[in-house]
N, C-alpha and C positions, 0 to 999 in steps of 0.2 A: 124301482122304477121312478119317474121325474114326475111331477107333478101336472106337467104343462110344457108341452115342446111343439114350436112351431117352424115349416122346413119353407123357405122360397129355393123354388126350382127354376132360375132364368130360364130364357128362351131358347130355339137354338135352330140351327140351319142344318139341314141333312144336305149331302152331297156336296156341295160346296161347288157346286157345276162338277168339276174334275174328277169328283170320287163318288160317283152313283153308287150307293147303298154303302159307302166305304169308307168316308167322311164324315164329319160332322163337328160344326162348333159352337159352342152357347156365346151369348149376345148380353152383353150391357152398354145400354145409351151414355154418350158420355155428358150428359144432362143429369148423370146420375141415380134417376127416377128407377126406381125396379122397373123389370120387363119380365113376369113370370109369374106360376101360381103358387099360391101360398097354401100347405093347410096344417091344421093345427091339433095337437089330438091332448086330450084330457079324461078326464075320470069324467064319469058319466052318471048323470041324476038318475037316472033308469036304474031299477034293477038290475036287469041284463042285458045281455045282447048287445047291437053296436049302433048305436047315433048317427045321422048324420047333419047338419046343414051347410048350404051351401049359397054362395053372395057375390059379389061382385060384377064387373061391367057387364061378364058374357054369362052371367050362369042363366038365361034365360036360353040360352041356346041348350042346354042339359035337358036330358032324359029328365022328367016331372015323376016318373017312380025311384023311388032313394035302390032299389034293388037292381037297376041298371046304371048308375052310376060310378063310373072306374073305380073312384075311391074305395067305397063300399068294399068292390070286388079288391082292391088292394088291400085293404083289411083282414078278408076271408081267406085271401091266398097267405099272406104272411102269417097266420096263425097256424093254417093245416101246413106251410114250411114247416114253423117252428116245432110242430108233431113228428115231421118227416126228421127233423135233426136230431130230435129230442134233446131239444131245448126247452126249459123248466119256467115258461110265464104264465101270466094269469092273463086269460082271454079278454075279461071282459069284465063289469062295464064300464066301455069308453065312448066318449064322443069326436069325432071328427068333423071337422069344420073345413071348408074350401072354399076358397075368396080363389071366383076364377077371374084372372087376367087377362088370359091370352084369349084369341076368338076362335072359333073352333075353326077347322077347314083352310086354315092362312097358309102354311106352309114355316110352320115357325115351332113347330114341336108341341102345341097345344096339349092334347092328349097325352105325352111325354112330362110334360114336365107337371101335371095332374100325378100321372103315375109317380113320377120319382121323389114330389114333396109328399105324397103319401106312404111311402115305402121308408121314406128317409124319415120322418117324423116319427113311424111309428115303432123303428130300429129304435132312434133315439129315445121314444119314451123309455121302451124298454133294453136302457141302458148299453145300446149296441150289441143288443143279442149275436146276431149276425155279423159275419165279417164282409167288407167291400164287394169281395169277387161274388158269394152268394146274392147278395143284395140284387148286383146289379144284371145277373144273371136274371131274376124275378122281375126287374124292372121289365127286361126285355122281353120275356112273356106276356105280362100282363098288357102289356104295347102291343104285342102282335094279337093279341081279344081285339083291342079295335083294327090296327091295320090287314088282319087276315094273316101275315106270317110275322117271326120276330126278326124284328130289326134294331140294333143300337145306336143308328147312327144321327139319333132323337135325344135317347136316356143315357148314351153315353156320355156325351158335352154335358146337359143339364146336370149329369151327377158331380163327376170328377171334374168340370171345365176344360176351357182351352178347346183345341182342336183336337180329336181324335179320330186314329184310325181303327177299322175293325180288323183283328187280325184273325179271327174266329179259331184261335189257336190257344192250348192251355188254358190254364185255371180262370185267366181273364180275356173278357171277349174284345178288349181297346187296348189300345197305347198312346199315349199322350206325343204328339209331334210339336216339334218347335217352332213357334210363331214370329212374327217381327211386330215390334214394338212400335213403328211407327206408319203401321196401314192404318187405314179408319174404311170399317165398316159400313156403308149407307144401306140401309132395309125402309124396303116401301110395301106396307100391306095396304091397298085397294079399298078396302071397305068389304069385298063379297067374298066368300066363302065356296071353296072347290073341293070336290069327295076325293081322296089319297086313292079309294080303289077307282074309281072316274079315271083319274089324270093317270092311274099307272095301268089301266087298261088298253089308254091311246099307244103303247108300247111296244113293238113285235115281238114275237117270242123269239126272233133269231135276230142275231144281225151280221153285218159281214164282214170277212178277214180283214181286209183294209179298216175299218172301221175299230173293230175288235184291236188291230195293232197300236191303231192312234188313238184311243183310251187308254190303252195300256202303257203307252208311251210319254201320254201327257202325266199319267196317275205316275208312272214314278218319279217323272222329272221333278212334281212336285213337290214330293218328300224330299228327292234326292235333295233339290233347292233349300227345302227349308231347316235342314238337319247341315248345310252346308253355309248356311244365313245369307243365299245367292237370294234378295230379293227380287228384282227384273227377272229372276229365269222362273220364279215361283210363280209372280204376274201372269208370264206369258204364257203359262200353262193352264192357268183357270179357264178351261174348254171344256165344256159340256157336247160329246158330240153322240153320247147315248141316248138320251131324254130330252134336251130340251129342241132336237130338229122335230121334235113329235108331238110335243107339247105346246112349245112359243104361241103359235095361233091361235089355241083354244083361251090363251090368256089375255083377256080385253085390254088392251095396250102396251099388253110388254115389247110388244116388235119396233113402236116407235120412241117407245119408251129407251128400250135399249139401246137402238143408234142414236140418239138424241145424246145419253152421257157416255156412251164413247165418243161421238164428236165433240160433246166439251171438252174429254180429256182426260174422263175416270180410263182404270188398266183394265176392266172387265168388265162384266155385266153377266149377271146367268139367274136362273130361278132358285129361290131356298124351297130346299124341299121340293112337294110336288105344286109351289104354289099355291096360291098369286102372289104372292109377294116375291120380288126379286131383290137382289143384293147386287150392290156395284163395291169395286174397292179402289182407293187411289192413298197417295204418300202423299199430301197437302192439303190441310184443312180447308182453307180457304175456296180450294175445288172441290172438295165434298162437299161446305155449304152452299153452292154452290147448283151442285146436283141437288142437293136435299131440297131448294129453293125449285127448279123445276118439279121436280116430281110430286111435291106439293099442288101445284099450279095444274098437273096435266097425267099424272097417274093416279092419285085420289078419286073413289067415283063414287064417294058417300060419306056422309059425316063421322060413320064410324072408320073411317083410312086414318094412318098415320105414315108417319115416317121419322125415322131417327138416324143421326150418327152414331155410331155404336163402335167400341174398342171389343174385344173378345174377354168374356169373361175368365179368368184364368183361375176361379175358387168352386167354379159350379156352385152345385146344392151349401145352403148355409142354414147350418139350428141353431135355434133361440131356446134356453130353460128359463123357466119363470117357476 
C-alpha cells in the first residue's frame, strides 16, 4: 500500500438540460483553479479504526457527527466490498482527510465528487485493489445514500471525465461521448443551496407522448451530433423539456437570468443538475465573458456565488502519492 494518496474529484453537471438522469460532465475553470473535493487518506496515529477530518470553504455545511459523513461511509463500504471480493488488505488504521470545495445543494455534484475522491483515494492507497467498473459501480451506490436512488450521472464525469452517458448496460454503467474543443462552458452557482430530493419532487411521475418524443428526439440528436463533430446541430439540441419547465421558477433568477444570455447570444442556457446553478454554452470567448460579466452583476445573490468559464474536464478523478 502507498504511503499517502490524495484524489481531487472536479465538479460536474448532471443532465446537461438534454439528457435528464442520462448525461453528465465534469467542469474545469479555465482560470485553471481546481473546482472539486479533495480527500486524502493515510496511515492513521490511532490504533484502530478509521479517522476522520474534514476542512475547507463548505465543510461547515457537513454533518458535525464524523459517523454521518459520506466519506466515513465510503470507507466502510470499500472495505466490506473488498470482503465481498475477497480481496487481501488491511482495514485499518487510516485516516482520511476532506477539504470540502464544492457547496452542498448547488447543482454541481457536491456529494459526488466527496464520494468519488474518497473511493478513488482509497483504491489508490491500496494500490488499485479494485478495477474501474467495480469502483465506479460503488461510487454510484454510495451517491444514491444521499440522493435516495443511484445515479451516475454525478460520479460518472467526476471519475473518468469528459461527458458521459449512462448506458445502464454491461459491466460498465457510462460511455465516454465526444465533445468539441472549442465550446466554453459558463456555470453560475447563486450563493443558496436547493434539496436534490425538493427540486426532483417538483417532477410528475408521468409525462406525455409528445413530450416523451421530443426528449427523446433532442437526446439522440445529441449524441448523434457529437459523435458526428456536427457542432450547431449538438447546440440546438441542449433542450431540457423534462425538468426544467417544472423547476425554472422555483430558481430565484434563472428565468431572467436565462433570457438575458440568450439575448446576448450564448446557444443555450439550461440548469446543471437539479440546481441553482445554471450553465450556458457558446463557441467565443469573448461572449462568454461576456455572459460571465452579467451573471456576476445579476445572478449572484451572496457573497458565497461564483461563476466561471469552464472547458470540460477530460482526465476526471486525479491521484497524488507522496
Amino acid at each position: 500500500m502507498s504511503r499517502k494518496v490524495s484524489a481531487y474529484a472536479p465538479a460536474s453537471m448532471g443532465n446537461l438540460g438534454v439528457g435528464f438522469d442520462l448525461l453528465g460532465a465534469a467542469l474545469a475553470p479555465v482560470t485553471g483553479e481546481p473546482l472539486g473535493d479533495v480527500v486524502t487518506v493515510e496511515r492513521s496515529a490511532v490504533e484502530h479504526g478509521l479517522e476522520l477530518s474534514v476542512d475547507g470553504e463548505w465543510s461547515d455545511a457537513l454533518p458535525l457527527d464524523p459517523q454521518q459523513n459520506i466519506v466515513l461511509k465510503c470507507a466502510q463500504a470499500y472495505y466490506q466490498k473488498a470482503a465481498d471480493l475477497g480481496l487481501e488488505i488491511t482495514a485499518a488504521p487510516i485516516k482520511l482527510s476532506l477539504t470540502k470545495n464544492l457547496p452542498v445543494g448547488s447543482g454541481l455534484g457536491s456529494s459526488a465528487s466527496s464520494v468519488v475522491a474518497a473511493l478513488a483515494a482509497l483504491n489508490g492507497y491500496y494500490n488499485n485493489a479494485m478495477d474501474k467498473a467495480t469502483l465506479l459501480q460503488l461510487m454510484g451506490e454510495l451517491e444514491g445514500q444521499i440522493s435516495g436512488s443511484i445515479h451516475f450521472d454525478n460520479v460518472a464525469p467526476s471519475y473518468l471525465g469528459g461527458i458521459q452517458l449512462m448506458v445502464g448496460h454491461g459491466d460498465e454503467p457510462s460511455v465516454t461521448v465526444p465533445s468539441f474543443d472549442d465550446w466554453y462552458w459558463l456555470i453560475a452557482y447563486p450563493g443558496i443551496s436547493l434539496s436534490t430530493a425538493t427540486m426532483r419532487s417538483l417532477l410528475p411521475e408521468q409525462v406525455t407522448l409528445p413530450t416523451t418524443i421530443s426528449y427523446g428526439q433532442n437526446l439522440a440528436a445529441f449524441i448523434h451530433a457529437s459523435h458526428s463533430k456536427n457542432s450547431p446541430l449538438a447546440l440546438a439540441n441542449i433542450q431540457d423539456v423534462l425538468a426544467e419547465p417544472y423547476r425554472a421558477e422555483h430558481i430565484p433568477g434563472f428565468v431572467a437570468a436565462r433570457a438575458a444570455l440568450l439575448e446576448l447570444g450564448m446557444s443555450c442556457c439550461s440548469i446543471s443538475g437539479s440546481g441553482p446553478t445554471l450553465f450556458s454554452v457558446c463557441r467565443d470567448l469573448s461572449l462568454a465573458e461576456q455572459g460571465l460579466s452579467y451573471l456576476k452583476q445579476h445572478y449572484l445573490q451572496s457573497s458565497q456565488g461564483f461563476a466561471y468559464i469552464c472547458r470540460l474536464d477530460p482526465n476526471g478523478c486525479q491521484l497524488e502519492y507522496s
